[in-house]
N, C-alpha and C positions, 0 to 999 in steps of 0.2 A: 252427874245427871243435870245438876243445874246449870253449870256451863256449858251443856250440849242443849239444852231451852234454851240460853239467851243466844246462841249460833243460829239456831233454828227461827227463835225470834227476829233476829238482823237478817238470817238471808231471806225471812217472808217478805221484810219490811222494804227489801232490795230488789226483791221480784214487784213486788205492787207497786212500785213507785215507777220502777220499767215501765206498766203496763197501763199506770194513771197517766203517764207522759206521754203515752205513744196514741194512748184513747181521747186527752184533750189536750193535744197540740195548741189550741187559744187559749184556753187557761194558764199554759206555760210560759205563751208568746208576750200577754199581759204582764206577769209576772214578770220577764224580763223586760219589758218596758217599762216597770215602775221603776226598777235597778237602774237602768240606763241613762231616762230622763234626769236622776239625784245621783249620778255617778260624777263626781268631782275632775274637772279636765285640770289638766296641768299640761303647762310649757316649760320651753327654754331657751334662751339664745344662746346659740351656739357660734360660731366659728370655723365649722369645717372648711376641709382642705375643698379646692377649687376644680373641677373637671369644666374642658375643654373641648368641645362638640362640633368636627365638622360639617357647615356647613356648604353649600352651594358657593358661596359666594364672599363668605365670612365665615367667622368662627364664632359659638356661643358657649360663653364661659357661667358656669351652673356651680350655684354658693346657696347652701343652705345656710339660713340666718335666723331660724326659729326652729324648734320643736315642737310637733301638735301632734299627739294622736288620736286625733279625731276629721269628722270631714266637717269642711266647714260648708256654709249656708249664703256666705257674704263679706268681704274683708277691704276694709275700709283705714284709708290713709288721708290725713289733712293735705288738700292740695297746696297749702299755703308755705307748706315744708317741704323745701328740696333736699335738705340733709337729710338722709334714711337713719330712723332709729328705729328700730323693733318692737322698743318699748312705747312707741306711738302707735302702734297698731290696732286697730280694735278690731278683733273677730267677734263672728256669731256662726257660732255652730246649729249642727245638723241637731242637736239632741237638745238645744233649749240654752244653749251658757253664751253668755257676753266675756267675750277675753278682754282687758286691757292692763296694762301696765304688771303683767305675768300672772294676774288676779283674775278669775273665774266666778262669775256669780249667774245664777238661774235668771231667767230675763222672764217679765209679766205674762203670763202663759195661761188659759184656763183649765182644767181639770180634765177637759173632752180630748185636749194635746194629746197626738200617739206618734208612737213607735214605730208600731206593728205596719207590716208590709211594706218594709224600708221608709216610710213614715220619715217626718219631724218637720222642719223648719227647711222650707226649701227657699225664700228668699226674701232680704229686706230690704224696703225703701225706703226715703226720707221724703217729707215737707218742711223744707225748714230744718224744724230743730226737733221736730215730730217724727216718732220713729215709728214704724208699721210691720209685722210680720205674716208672712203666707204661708200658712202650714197644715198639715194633714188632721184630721179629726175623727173620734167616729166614739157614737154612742148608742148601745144597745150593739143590734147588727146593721148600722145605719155608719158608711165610711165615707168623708166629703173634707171638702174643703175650706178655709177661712182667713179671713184677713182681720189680724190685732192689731189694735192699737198700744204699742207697749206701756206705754205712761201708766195706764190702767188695767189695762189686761182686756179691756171689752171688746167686744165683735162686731165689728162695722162692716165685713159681709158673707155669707154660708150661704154654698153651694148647694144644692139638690143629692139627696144620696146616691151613691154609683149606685146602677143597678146591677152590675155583676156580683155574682156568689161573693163572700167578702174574702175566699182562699185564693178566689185570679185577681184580686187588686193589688196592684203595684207600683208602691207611691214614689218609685222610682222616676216615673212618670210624667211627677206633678208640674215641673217645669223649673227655673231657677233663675230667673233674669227678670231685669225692669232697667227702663230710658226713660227719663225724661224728654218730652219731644214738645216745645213752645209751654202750654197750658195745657197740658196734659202729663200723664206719667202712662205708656206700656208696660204690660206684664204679661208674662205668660203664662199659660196654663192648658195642660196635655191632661192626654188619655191614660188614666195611672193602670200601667198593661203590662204583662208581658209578652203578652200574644194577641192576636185579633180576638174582639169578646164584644160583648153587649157595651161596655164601655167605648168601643173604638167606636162604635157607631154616633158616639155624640160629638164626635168632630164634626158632624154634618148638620147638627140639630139647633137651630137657631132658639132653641128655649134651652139651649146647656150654652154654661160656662166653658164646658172641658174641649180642648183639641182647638183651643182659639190665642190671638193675641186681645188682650182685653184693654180700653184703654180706658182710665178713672180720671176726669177733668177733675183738676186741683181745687176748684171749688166746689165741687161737688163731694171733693171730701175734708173741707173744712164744715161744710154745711151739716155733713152726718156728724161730726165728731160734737158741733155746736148742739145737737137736737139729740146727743146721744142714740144716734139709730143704726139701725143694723141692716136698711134698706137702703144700701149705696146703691149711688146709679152708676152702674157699669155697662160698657157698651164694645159688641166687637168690634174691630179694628179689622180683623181677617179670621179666616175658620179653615177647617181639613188640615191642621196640623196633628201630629202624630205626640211626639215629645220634644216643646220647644224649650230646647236649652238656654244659647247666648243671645243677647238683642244687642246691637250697638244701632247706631247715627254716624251715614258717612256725608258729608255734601246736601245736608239734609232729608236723606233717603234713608228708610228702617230697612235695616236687614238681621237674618235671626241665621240658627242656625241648630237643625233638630235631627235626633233619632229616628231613622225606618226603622222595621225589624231587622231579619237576618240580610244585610245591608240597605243600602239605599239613605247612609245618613246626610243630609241635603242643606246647601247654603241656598239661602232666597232671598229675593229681595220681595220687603213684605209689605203689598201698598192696599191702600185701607178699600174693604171689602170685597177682596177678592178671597176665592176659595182655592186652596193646593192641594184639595182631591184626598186629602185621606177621610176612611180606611180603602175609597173605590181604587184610586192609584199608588203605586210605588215603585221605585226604581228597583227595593229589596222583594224579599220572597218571605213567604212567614215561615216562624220557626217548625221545626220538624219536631214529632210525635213527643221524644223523647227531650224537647225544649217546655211543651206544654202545648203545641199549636200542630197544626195539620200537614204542615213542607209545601204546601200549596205555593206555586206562584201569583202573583198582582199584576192587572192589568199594568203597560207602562203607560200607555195613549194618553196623555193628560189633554188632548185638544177636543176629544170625545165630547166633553161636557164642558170645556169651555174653564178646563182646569188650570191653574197656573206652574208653566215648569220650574223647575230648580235652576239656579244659576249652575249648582253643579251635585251629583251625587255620588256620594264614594259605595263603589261596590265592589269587594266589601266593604262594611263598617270600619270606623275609624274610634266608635264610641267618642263623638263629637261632644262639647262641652262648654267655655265658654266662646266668648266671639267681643272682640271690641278692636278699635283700630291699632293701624299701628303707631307704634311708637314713632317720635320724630326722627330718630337716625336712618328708621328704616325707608323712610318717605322720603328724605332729603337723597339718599342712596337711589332708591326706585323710581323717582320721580314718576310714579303711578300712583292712580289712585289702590289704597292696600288695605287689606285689615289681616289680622291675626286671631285664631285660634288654639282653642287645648282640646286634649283628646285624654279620656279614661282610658279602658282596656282594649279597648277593639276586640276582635275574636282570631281565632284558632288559624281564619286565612290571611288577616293582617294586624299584624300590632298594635294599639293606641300608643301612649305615653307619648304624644307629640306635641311639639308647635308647630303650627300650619300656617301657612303665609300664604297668604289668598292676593295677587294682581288681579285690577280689573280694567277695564277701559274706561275712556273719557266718560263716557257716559252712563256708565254705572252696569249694564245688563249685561255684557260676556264678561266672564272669569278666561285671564288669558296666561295664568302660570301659577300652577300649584306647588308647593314646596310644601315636604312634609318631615320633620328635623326630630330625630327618634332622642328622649330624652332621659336617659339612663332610668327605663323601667317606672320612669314615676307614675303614679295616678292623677293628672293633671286635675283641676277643678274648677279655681276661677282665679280672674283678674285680680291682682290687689289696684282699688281703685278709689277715682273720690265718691262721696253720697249717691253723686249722680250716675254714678256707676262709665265713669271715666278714667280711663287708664290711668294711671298714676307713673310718672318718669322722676328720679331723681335729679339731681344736680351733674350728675355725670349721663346722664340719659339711660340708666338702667331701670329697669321694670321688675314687677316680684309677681310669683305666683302662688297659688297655696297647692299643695298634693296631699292624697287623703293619708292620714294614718302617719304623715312624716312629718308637717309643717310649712313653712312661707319660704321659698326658695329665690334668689337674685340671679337675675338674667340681664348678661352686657354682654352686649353686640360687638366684638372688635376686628383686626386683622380684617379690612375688608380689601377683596383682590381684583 
């Protein structure tokens, strides 16, 4: 009888727990955000064996040289070192940790730091020797944005709270790139979505941060950090972006390079204060019912309002990523002007895992050769590059990238035909 109680007692205790989890999905959702935020990363350098990828025109030989399983946020290489070591590398992850030298520690974060909604640490800049993080927040039911200062952990700037319900925010979204450009630093920052919502609409709203390129004058944040204030002055740059991923500087011209929805993911060249029409325009269509969104199609007309086109837009999706130039081999080879991209997953009608080799013309405004080089399944992510978020080439002119959930991979251009 009393082992048929405590059965009885385990299987209530196994139905309630069912129905606690299924009744507060947020409560659960925190709960594993506290886990995750203090969940200890580890690496490794590895050695694996070498694959061989042809190209168009060459051949790309793809060497994993770290183990990470996690996504990163940012990965940073001293440009002053052309010999590649791994153990030079410093990551900053998506969940709060600074990698270096195989050693993981929690980086100055405050408390409001989330998780939740794909959440974390979407990307870091430098001043100097002054480190800064832009990451997701939310307190109470109030889910927004903010820029630390790591030295301290304090907040030099916060966003307005989304107004969407806080179950369609998607800080997937949030954006993941910063340039330096003269006296100033670019950043971006999207519409954390996964579908058209009250949020997409602040890409248009000149009192929102979100759906813009932001650009923060370098003394303007030496000035906060000297007055400890949390009233930086930030200023758009450009607005009606959707989710701007990559920023690079080619010729001294910004270009980014961002998520539609169910396609429509678009290179631009992004000059200061102009509008690119999102949520009114897109090349892509929003997602259908069972995505979270309507199936609807989007106007394409961007000339309507006087909106600015794409240099180019994949449709479908390519789940577009970072963007920075290309390396020197490939410039000496193309004698065009070039940049290069990564790509996440794409969808169901075309693949991500790419490098994308973007030709442009002399004068920067037609894309005139796209190359898209499928790279054994990875989740591409970002550049390994310097502070300033410049490509980083070693001594034999190979490039690294990071892939989520695997680590920092080496990419040499050879065999060219």
């Amino acid at each position: 009888m009393k082992k048929f109680l405590l059965l009885l007692i385990w299987f209530a205790t196994i139905v309630y727990a069912v129905i606690w989890t299924f009744e507060n999905p947020e409560k659960v959702e925190k709960i594993k955000n506290e886990f995750k935020k203090n969940e200890k990363v580890e690496t490794k350098v590895v050695s694996g064996n070498s694959k061989n990828i042809s190209a168009n025109s060459f051949t790309v030989k793809l060497t994993q040289v770290l183990e990470n399983k996690t996504k990163t946020a940012f990965v940073v290489y001293p440009d002053n070192i052309q010999k590649f070591d791994p153990l030079n590398l410093t990551i900053f992850t998506q969940t709060g940790q600074k990698i270096n030298r195989n050693k993981s520690k929690k980086i100055n974060l405050p408390n409001y730091f989330t998780l939740q909604r794909n959440g974390g640490v979407k990307t870091i800049f430098y001043l100097e020797e002054k480190i800064f993080a832009l990451i997701s927040g939310s307190e109470k039911e109030c889910f927004f944005a903010s820029i630390i200062f790591l030295e301290n952990g304090e907040e030099v700037f916060r966003s307005k709270c989304l107004p969407e319900d806080p179950s369609n925010n998607d800080f997937n979204g949030l954006g993941s790139s910063n340039i330096h450009l003269n006296e100033s630093i670019l950043l971006t920052l999207g519409t954390p979505e996964k579908h058209i919502s009250k949020n997409s609409l602040l890409a248009q709203k000149d009192s929102s941060m979100f759906g813009k390129v932001l650009e923060i004058k370098k003394n303007d944040l030496i000035e906060a950090l000297k007055k400890k204030s949390i009233d930086l002055k930030i200023n758009v740059f450009s607005k009606g972006h959707r989710v701007p991923q990559g920023l690079t500087v080619l010729n001294d011209k910004v270009f980014n390079v961002e998520h539609g929805p169910k396609g429509g993911d678009e290179l631009n060249q992004v000059i200061k204060g102009k509008n690119y029409g999102w949520p009114v325009v897109s090349y892509g269509t929003n997602y259908l019912k069972n995505k979270g969104g309507d199936g609807k199609s989007i106007k394409v007309s961007h000339e309507d309002k006087d909106y600015e086109e794409p240099l180019f837009a994949f449709v479908p999706s390519v789940g577009v990523s970072a963007l920075n130039n290309c390396p020197s081999i490939l410039k000496k080879y193309y004698k065009k002007p070039c940049l290069l991209a990564l790509s996440l997953y794409g969808n169901d009608l075309r693949k991500g895992h790419s490098l994308i080799v973007f030709l442009l013309n002399k004068n920067l405004d037609k894309v005139q050769s796209i190359e898209k080089i499928s790279l054994d399944n990875l989740i591409l992510r970002h550049f390994v590059t310097n502070k300033e978020n410049i490509i980083y080439e070693d001594d034999s002119g190979a490039i690294y990238v990071s892939a989520d959930k695997k680590g920092i991979y080496k990419i040499e251009f050879t065999d060219f035909r």
